[in-house]
Short mmCIF file of the C-alpha atoms (twelve columns), coordinates in Angstrom:
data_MODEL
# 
_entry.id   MODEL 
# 
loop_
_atom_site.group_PDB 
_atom_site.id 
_atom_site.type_symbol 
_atom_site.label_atom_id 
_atom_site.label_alt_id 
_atom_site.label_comp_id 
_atom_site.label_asym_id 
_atom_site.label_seq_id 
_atom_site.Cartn_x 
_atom_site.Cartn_y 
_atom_site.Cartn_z 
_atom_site.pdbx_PDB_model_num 
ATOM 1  C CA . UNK A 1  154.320 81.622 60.322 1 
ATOM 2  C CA . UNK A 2  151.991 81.906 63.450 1 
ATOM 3  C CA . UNK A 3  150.815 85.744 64.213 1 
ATOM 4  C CA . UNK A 4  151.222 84.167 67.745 1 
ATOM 5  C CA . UNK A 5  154.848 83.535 67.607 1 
ATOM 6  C CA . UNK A 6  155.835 86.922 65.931 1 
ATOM 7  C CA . UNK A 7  155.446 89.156 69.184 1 
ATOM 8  C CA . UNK A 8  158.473 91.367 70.139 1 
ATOM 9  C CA . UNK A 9  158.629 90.119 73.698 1 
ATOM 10 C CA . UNK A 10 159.524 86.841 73.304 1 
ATOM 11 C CA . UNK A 11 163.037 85.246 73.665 1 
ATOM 12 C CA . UNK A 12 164.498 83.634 70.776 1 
ATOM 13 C CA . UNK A 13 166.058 81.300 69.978 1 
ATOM 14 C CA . UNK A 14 168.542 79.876 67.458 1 
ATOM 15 C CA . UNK A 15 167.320 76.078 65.783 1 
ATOM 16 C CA . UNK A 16 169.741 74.050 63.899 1 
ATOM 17 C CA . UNK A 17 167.356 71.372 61.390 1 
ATOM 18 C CA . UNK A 18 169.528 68.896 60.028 1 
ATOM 19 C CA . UNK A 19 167.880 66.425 57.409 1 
ATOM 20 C CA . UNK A 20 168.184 63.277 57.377 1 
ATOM 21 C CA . UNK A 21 170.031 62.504 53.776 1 
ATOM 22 C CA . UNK A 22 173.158 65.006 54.604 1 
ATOM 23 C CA . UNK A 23 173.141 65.181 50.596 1 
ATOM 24 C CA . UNK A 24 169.852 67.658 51.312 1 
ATOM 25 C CA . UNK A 25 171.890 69.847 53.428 1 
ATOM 26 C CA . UNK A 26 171.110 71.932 57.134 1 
ATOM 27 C CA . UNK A 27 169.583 75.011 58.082 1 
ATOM 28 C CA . UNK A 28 169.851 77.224 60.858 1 
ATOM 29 C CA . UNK A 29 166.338 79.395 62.632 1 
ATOM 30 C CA . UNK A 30 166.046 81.741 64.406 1 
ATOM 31 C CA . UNK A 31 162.858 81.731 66.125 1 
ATOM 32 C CA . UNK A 32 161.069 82.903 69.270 1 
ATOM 33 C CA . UNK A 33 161.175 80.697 72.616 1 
ATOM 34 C CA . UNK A 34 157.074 80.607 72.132 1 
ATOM 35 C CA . UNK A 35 156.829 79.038 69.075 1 
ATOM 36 C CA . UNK A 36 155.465 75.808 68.335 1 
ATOM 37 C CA . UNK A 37 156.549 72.997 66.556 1 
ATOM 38 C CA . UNK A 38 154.468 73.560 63.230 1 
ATOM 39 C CA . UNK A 39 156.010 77.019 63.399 1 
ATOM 40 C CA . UNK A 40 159.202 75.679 62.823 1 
ATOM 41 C CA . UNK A 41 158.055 73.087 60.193 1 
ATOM 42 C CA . UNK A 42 156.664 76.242 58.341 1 
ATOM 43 C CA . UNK A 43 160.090 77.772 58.541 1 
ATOM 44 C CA . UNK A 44 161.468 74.881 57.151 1 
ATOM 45 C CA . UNK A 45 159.199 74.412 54.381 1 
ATOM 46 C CA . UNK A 46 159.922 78.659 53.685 1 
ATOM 47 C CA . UNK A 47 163.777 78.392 53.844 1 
ATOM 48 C CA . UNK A 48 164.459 74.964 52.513 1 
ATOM 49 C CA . UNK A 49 165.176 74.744 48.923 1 
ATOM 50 C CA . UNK A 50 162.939 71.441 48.448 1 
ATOM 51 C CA . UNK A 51 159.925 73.736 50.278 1 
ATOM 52 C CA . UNK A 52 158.609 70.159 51.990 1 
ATOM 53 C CA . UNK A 53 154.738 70.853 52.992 1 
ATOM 54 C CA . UNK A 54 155.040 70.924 57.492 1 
ATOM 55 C CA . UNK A 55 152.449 67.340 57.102 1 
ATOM 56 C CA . UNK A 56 155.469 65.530 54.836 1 
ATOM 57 C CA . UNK A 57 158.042 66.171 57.828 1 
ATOM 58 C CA . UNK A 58 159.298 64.316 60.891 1 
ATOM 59 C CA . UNK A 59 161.357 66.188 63.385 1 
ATOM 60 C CA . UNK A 60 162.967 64.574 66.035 1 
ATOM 61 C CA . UNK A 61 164.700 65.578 68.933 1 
ATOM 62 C CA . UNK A 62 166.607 63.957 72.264 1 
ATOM 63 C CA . UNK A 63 165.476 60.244 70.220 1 
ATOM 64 C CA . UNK A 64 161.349 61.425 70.106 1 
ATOM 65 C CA . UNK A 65 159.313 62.563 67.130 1 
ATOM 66 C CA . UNK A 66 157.663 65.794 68.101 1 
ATOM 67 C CA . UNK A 67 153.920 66.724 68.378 1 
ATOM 68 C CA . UNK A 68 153.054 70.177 66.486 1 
ATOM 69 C CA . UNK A 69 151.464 71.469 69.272 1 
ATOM 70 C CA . UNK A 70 154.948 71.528 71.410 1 
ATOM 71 C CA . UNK A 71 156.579 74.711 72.129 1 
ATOM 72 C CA . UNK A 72 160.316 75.768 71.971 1 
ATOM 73 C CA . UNK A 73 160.404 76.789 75.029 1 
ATOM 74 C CA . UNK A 74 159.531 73.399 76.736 1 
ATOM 75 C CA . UNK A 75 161.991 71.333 74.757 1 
ATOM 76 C CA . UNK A 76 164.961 73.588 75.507 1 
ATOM 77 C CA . UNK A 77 164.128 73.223 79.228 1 
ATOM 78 C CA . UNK A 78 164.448 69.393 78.622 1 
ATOM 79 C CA . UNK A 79 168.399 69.711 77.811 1 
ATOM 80 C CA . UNK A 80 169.281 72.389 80.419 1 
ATOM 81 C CA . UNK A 81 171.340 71.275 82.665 1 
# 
């Protein structure tokens, strides 16, 4: 992961990943509210039996494919009420 996202300061948050095939299971990530959307792909790829490389995934979220360079932080402020 990031050195950028590992400060002590930050919020975090908690990430549920669900794949796609259910057969291939969930995971749940805790992360901080500055991380980026690579950061969590290399989460995924760490915790995720299968270890899929951050380039072979897709993650989508609220019906959009997200860009890398997106941060928590900004998509959680898109579902707040």
């Amino acid at each position: 992961m990031a050195s950028s996202v590992t400060t002590s300061t930050a919020r975090r948050r908690t990430v549920y990943v669900r794949a796609v095939a259910d057969s291939l299971g969930s995971l749940t990530l805790d992360l901080p509210d500055d991380a980026f959307v690579l950061d969590i792909k290399e989460e995924i790829e760490t915790k995720h039996a299968l270890h899929p490389p951050p380039s072979a995934q897709k993650l989508v979220f609220a019906g959009r494919v997200l860009a890398n360079n997106e941060r928590l932080e900004a998509l959680a402020e898109r579902v707040r009420p």
